[in-house]
MOPAC internal coordinates of N, CA, C and O (Angstrom, degrees):
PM7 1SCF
backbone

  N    0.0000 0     0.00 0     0.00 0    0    0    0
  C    1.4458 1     0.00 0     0.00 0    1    0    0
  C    1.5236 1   109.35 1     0.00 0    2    1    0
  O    1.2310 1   114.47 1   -50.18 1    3    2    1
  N    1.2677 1   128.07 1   129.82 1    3    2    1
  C    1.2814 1   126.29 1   161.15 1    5    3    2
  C    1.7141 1   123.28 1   -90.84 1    6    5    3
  O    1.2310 1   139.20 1   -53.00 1    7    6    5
  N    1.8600 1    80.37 1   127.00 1    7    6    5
  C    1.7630 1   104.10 1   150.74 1    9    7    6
  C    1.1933 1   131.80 1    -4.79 1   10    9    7
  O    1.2310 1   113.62 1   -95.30 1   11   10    9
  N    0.8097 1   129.68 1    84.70 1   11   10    9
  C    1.5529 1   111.48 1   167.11 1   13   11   10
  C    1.7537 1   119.59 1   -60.86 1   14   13   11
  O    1.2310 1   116.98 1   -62.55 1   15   14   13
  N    1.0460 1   123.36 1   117.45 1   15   14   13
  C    1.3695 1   126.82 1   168.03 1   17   15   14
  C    1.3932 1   116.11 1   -51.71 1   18   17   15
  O    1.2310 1   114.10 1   -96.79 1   19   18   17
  N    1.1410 1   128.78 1    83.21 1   19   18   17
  C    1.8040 1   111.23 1   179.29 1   21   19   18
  C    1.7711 1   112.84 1   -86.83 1   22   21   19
  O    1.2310 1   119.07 1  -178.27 1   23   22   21
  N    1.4761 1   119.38 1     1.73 1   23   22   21
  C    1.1517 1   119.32 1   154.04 1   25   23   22
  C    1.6479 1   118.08 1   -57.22 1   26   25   23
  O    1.2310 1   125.20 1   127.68 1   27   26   25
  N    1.6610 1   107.61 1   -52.32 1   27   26   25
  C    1.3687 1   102.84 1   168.54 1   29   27   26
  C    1.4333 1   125.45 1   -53.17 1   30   29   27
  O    1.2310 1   126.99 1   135.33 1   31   30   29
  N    1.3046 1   104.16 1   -44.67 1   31   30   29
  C    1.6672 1    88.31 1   179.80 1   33   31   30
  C    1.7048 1   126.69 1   -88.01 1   34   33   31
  O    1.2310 1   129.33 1  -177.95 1   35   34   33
  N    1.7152 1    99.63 1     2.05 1   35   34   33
  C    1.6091 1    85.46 1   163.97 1   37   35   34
  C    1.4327 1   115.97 1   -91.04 1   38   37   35
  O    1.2310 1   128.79 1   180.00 1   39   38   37
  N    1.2316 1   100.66 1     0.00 1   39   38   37
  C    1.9491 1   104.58 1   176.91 1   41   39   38
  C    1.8204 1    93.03 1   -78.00 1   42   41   39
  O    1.2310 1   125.18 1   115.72 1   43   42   41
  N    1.5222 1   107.66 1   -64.28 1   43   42   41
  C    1.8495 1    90.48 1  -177.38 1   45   43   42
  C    1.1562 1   122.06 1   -48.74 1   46   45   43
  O    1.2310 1   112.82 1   152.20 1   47   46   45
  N    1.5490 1   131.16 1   -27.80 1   47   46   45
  C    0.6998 1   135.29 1   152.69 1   49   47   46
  C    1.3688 1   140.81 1   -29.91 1   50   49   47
  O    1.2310 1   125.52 1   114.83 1   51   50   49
  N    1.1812 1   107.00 1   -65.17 1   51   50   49
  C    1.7129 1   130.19 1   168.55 1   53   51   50
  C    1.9640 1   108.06 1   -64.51 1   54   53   51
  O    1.2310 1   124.71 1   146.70 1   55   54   53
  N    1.4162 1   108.55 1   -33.30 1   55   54   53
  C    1.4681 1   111.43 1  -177.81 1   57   55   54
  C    1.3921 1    98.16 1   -65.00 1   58   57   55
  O    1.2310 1   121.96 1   126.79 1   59   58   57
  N    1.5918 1   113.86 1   -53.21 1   59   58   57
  C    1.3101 1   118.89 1  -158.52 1   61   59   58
  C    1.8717 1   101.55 1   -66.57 1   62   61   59
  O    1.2310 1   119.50 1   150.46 1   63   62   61
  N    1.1212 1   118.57 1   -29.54 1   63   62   61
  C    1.5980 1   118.77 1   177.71 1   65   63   62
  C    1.4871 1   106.96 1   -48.69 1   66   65   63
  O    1.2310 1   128.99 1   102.99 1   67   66   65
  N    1.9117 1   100.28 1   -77.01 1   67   66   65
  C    1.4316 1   120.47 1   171.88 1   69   67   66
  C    1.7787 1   103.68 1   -27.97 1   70   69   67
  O    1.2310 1   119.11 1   108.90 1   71   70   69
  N    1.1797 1   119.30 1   -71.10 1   71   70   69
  C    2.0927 1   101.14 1   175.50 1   73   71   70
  C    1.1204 1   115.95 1   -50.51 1   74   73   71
  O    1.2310 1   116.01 1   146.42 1   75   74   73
  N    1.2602 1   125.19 1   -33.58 1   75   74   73
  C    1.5291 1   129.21 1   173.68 1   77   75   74
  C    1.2669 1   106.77 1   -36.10 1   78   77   75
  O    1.2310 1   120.26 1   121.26 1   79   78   77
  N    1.0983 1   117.11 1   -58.74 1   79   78   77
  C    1.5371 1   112.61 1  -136.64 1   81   79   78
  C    1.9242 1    87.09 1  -126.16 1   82   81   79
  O    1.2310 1   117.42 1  -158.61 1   83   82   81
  N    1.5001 1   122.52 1    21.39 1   83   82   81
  C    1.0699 1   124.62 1   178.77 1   85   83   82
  C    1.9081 1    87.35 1  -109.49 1   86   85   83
  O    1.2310 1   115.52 1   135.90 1   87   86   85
  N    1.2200 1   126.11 1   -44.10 1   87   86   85
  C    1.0816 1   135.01 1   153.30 1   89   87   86
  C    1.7957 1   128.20 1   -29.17 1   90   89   87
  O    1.2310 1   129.91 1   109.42 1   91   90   89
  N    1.1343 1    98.49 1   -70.58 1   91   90   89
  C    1.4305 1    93.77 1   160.16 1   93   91   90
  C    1.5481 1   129.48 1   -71.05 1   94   93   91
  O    1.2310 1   125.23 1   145.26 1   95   94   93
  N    1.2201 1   107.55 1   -34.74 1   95   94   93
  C    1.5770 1   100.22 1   167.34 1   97   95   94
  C    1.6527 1   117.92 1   -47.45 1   98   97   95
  O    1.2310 1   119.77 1   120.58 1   99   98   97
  N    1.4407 1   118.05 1   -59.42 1   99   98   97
  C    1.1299 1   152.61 1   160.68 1  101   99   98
  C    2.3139 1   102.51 1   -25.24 1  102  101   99
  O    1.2310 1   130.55 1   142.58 1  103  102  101
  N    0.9746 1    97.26 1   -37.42 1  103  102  101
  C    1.7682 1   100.31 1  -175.39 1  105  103  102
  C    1.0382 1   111.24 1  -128.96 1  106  105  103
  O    1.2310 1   114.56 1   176.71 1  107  106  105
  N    1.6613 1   127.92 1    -3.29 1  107  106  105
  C    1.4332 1    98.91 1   145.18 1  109  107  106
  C    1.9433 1   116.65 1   -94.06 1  110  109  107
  O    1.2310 1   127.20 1  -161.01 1  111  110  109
  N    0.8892 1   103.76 1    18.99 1  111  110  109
  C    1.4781 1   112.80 1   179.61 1  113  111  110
  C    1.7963 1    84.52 1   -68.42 1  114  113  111
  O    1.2310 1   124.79 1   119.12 1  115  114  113
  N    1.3116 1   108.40 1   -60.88 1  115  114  113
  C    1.4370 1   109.02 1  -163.43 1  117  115  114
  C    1.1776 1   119.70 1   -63.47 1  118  117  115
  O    1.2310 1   107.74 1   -66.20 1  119  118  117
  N    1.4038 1   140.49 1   113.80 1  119  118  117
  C    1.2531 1   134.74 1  -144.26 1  121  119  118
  C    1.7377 1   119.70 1  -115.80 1  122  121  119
  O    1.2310 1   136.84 1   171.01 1  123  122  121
  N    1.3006 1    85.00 1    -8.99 1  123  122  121
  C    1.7534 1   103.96 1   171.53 1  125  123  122
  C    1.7818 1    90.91 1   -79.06 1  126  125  123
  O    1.2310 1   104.64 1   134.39 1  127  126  125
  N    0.8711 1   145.99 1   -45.61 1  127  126  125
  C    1.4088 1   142.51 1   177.13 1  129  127  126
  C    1.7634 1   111.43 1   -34.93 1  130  129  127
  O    1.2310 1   127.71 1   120.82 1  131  130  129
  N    1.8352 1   102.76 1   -59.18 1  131  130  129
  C    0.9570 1    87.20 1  -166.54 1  133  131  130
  C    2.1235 1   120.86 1  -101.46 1  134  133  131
  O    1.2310 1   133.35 1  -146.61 1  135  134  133
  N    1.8110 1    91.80 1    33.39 1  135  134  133
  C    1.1077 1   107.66 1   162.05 1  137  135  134
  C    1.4588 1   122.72 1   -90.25 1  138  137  135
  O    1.2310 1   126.14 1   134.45 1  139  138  137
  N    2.0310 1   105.80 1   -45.55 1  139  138  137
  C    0.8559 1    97.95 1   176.04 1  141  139  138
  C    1.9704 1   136.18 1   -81.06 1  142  141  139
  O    1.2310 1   138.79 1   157.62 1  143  142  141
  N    1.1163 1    81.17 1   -22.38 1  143  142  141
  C    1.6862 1   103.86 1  -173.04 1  145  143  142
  C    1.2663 1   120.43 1   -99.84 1  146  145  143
  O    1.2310 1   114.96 1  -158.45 1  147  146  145
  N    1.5245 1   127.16 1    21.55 1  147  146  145
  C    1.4939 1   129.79 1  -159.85 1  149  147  146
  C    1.7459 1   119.53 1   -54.46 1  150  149  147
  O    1.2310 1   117.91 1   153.43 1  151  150  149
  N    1.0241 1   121.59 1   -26.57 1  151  150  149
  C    1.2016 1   123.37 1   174.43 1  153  151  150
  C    1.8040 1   119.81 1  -102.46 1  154  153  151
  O    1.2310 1   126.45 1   162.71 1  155  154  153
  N    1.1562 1   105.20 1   -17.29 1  155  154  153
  C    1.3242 1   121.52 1   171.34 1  157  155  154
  C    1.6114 1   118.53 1   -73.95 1  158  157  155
  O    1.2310 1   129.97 1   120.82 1  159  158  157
  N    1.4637 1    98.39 1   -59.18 1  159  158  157
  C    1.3594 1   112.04 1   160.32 1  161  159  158
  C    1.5494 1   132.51 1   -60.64 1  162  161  159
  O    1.2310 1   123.16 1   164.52 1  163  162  161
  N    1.4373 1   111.55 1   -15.48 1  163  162  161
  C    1.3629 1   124.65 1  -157.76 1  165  163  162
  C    2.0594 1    98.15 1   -93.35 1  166  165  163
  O    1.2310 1   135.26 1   143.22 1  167  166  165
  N    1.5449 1    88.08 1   -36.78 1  167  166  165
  C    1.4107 1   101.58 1  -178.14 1  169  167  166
  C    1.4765 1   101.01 1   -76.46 1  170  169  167
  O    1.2310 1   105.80 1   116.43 1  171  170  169
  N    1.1940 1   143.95 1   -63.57 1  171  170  169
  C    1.3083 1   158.17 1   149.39 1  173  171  170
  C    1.8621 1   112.16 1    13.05 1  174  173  171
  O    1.2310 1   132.26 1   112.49 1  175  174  173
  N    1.7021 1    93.93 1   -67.51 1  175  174  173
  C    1.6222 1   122.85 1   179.69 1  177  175  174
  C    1.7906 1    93.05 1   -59.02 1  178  177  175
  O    1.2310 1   121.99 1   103.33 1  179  178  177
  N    1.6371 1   113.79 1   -76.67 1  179  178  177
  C    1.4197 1    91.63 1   173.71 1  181  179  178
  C    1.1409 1   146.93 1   -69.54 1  182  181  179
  O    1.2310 1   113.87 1   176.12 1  183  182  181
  N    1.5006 1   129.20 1    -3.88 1  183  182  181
  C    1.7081 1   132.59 1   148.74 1  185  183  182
  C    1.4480 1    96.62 1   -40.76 1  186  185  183
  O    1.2310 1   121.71 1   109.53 1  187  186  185
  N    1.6464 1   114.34 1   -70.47 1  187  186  185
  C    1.4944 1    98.32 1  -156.56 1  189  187  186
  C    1.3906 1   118.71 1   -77.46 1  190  189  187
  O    1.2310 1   109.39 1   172.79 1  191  190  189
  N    1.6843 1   137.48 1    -7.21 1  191  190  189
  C    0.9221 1   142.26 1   144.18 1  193  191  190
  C    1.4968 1   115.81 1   -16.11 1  194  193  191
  O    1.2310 1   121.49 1    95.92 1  195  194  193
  N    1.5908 1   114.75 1   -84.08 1  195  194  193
  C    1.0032 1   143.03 1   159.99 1  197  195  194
  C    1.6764 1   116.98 1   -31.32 1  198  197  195
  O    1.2310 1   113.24 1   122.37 1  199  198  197
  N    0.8038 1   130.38 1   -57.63 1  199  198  197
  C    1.8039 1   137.30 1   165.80 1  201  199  198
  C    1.3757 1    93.02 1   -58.67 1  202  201  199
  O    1.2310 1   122.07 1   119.73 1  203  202  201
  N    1.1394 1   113.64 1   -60.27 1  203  202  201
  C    1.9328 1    91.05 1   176.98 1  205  203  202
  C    0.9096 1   137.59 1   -47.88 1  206  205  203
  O    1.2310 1   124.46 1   135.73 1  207  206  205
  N    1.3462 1   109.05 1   -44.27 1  207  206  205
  C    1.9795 1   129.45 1   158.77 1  209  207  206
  C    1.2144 1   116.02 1   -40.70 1  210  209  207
  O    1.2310 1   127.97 1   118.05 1  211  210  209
  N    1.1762 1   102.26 1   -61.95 1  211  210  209
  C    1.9350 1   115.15 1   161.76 1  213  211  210
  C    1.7969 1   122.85 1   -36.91 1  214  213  211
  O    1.2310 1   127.29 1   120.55 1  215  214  213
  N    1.0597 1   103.58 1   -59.45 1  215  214  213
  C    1.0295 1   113.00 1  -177.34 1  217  215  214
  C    1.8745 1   113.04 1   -75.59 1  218  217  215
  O    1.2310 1   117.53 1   155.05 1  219  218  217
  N    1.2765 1   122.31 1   -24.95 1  219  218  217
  C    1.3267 1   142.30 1   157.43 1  221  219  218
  C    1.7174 1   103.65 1   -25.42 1  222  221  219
  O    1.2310 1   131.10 1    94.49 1  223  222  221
  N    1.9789 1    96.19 1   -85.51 1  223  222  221
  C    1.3256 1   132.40 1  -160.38 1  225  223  222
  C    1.8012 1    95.96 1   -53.92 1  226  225  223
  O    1.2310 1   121.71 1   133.58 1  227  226  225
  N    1.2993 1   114.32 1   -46.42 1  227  226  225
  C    1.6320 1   145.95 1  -175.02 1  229  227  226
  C    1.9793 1    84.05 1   -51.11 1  230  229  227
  O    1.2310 1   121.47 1   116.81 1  231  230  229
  N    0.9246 1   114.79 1   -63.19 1  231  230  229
  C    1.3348 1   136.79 1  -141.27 1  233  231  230
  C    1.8380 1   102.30 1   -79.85 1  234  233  231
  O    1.2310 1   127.80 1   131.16 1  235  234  233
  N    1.5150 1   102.59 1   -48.84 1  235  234  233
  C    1.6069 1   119.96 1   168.72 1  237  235  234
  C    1.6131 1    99.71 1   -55.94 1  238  237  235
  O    1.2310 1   118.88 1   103.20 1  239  238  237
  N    1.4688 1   119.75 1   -76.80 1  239  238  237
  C    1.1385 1   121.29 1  -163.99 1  241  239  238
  C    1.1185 1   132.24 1   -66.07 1  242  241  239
  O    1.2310 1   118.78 1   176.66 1  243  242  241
  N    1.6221 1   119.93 1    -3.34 1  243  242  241
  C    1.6083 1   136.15 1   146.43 1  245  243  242
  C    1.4524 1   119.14 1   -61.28 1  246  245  243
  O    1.2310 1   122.79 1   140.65 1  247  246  245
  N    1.3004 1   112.25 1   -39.35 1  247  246  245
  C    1.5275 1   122.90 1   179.14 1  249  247  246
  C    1.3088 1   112.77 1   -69.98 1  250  249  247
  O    1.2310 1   124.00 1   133.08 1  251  250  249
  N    1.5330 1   109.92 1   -46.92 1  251  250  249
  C    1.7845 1   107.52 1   175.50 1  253  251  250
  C    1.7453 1   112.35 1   -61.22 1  254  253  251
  O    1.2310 1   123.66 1   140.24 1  255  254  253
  N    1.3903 1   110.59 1   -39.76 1  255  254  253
  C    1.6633 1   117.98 1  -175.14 1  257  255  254
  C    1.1545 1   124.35 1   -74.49 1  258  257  255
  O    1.2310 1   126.63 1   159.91 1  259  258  257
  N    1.7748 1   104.85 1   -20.09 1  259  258  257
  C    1.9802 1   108.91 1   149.52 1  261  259  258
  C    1.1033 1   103.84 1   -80.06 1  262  261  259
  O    1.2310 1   101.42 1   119.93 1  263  262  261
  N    1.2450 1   151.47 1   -60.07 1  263  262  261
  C    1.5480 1   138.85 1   170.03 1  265  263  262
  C    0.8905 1   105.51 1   -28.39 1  266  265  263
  O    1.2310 1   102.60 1   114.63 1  267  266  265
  N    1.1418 1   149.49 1   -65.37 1  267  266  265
  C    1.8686 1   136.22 1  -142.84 1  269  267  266
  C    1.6960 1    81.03 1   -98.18 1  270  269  267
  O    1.2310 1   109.02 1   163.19 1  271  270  269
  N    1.0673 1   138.16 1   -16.81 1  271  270  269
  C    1.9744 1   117.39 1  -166.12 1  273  271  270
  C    2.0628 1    77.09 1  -114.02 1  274  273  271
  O    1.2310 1   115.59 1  -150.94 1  275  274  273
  N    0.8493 1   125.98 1    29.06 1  275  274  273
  C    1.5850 1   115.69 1   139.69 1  277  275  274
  C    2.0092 1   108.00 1    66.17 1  278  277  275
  O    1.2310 1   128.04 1  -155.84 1  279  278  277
  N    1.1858 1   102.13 1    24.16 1  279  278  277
  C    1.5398 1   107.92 1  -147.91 1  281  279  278
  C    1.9544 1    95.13 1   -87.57 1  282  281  279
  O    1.2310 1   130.25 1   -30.97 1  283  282  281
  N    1.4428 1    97.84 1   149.03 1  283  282  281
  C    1.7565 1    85.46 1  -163.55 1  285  283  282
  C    1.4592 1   101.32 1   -70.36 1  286  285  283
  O    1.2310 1   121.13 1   -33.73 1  287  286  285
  N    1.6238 1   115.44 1   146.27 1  287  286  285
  C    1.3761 1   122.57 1   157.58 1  289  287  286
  C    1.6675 1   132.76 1   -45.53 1  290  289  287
  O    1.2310 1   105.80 1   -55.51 1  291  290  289
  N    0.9140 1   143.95 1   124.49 1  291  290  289
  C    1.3183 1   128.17 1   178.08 1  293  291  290
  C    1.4181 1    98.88 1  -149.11 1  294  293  291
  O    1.2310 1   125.71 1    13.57 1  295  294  293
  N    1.5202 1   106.64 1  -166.43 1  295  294  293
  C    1.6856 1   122.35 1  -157.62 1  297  295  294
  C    1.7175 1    98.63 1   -55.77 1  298  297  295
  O    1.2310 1   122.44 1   140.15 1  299  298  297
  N    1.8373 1   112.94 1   -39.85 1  299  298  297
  C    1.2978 1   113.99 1  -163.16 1  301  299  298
  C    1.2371 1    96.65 1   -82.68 1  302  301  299
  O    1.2310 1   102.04 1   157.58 1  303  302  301
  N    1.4454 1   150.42 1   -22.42 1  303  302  301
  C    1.3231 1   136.41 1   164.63 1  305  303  302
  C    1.6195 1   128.76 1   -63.78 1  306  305  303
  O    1.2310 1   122.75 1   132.05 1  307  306  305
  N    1.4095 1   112.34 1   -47.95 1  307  306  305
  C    1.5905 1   113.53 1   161.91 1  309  307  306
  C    2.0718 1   112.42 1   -73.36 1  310  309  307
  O    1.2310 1   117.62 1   158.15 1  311  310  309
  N    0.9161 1   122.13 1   -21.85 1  311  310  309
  C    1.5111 1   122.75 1   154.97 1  313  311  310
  C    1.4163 1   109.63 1   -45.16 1  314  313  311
  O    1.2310 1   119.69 1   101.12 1  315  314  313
  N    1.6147 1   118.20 1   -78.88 1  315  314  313
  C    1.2626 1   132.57 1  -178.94 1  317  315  314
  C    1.8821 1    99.07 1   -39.11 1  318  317  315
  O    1.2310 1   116.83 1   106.57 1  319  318  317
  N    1.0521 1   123.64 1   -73.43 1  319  318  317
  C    1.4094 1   143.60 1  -152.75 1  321  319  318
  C    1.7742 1    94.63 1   -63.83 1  322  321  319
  O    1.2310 1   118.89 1   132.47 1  323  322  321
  N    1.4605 1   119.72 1   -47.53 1  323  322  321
  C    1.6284 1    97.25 1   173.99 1  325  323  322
  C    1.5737 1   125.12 1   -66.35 1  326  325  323
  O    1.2310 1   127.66 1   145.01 1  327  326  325
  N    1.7528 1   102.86 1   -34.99 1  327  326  325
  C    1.3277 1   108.42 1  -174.32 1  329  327  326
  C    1.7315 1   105.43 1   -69.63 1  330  329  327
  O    1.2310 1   120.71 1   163.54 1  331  330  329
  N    1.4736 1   116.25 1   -16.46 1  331  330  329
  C    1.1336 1    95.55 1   178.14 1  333  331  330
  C    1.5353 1   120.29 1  -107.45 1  334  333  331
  O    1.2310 1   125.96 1  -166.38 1  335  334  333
  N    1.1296 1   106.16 1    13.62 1  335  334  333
  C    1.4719 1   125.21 1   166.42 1  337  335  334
  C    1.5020 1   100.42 1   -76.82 1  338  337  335
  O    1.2310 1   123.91 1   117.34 1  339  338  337
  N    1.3265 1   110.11 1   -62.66 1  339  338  337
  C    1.7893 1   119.62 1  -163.01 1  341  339  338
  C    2.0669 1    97.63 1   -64.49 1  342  341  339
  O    1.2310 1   121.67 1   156.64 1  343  342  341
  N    1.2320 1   114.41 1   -23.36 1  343  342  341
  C    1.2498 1   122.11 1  -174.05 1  345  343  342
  C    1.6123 1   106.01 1   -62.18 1  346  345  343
  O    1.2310 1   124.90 1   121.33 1  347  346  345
  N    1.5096 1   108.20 1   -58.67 1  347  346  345
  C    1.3985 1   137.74 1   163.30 1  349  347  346
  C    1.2713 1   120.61 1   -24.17 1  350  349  347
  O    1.2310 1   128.44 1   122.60 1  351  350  349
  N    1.7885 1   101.35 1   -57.40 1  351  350  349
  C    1.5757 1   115.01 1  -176.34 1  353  351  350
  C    1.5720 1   113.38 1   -76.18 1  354  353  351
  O    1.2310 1   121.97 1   155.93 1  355  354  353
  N    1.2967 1   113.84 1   -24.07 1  355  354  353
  C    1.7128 1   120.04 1   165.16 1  357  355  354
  C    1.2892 1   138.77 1   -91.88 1  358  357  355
  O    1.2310 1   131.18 1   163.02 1  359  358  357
  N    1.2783 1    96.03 1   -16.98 1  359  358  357
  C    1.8899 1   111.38 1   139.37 1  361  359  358
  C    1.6001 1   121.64 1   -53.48 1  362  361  359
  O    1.2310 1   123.16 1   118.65 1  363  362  361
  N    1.2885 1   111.55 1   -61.35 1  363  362  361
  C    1.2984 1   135.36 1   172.96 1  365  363  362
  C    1.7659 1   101.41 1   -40.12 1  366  365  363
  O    1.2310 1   129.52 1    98.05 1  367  366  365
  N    1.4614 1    99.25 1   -81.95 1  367  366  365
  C    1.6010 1   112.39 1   173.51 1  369  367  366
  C    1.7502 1   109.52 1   -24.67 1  370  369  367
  O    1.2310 1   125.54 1   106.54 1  371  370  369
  N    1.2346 1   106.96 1   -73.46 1  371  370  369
  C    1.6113 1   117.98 1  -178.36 1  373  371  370
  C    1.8602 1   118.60 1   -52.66 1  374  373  371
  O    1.2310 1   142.25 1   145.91 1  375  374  373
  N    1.1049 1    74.39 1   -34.09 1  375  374  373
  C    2.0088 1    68.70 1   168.02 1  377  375  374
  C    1.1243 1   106.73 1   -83.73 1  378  377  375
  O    1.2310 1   110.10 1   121.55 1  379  378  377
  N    1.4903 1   136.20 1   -58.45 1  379  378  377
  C    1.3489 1   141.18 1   155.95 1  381  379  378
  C    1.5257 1    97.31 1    -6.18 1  382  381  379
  O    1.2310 1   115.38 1    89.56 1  383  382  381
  N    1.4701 1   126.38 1   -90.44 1  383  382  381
  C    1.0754 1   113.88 1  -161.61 1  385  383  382
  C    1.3359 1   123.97 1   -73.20 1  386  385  383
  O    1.2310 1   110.89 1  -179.09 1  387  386  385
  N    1.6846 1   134.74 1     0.91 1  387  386  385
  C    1.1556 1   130.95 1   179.84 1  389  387  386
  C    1.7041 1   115.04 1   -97.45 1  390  389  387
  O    1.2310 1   126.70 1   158.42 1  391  390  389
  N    1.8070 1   104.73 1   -21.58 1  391  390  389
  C    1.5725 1   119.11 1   157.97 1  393  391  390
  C    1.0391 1   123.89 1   -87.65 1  394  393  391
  O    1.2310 1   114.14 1  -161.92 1  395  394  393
  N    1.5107 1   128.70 1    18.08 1  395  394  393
  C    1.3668 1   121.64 1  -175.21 1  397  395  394
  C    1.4340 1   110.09 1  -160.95 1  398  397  395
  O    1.2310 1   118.47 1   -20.33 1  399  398  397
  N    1.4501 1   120.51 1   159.67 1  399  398  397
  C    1.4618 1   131.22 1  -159.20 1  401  399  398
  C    2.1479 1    95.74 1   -81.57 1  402  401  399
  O    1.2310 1   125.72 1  -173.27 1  403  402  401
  N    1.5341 1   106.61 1     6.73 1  403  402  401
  C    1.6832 1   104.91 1   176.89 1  405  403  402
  C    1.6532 1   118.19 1   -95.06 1  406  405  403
  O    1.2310 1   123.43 1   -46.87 1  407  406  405
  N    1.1443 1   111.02 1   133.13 1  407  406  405
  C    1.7337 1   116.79 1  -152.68 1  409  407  406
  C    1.4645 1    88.99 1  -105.01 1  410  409  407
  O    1.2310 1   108.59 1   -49.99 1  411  410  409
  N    1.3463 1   138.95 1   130.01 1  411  410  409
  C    1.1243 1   132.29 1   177.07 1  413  411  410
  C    1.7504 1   107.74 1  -113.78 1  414  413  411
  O    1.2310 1   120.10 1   180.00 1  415  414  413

């Protein structure tokens, strides 16, 4: 029976975040969007919010289940593991600035 690699899939994982949120950066730049489409778009921003989150939690709990199944480290395991560190730190950041008087 074959292994499942769960290193591989917390790297797609982590890739698929990184477009996530390369995506939204990418459309709220555009600002006629969120004149014309404010509630359309608004819902839009939090679907993919949320799928990112998903894919986050998705992304953590692949990394712990190659850890505990002993599976060798490679490029897609420290890939996965920074992006989801740096993922971590902009979560962090964003609450920071939505609980507190600091404007980032």
């Amino acid at each position: 029976m074959n292994r499942i690699n769960y290193y591989k899939w917390a790297f797609r994982f982590a890739i698929y975040i990184f477009i996530i949120r390369i995506v939204i950066f990418f459309s709220t730049l555009n600002l006629d969007s969120l004149i014309q489409f404010n509630e359309r778009f608004f819902l839009m921003m939090i679907y993919l919010g949320k799928i990112s989150l998903g894919l986050f939690l998705a992304s953590i709990i692949s990394l712990i289940i190659g850890f505990i199944q002993n599976q060798e480290q490679n490029y897609q395991f420290w890939t996965a593991v920074i992006l989801c560190i740096g993922f971590s730190f902009y979560l962090v950041l964003v609450e920071l600035s939505y609980n507190s008087y600091v404007l980032f």
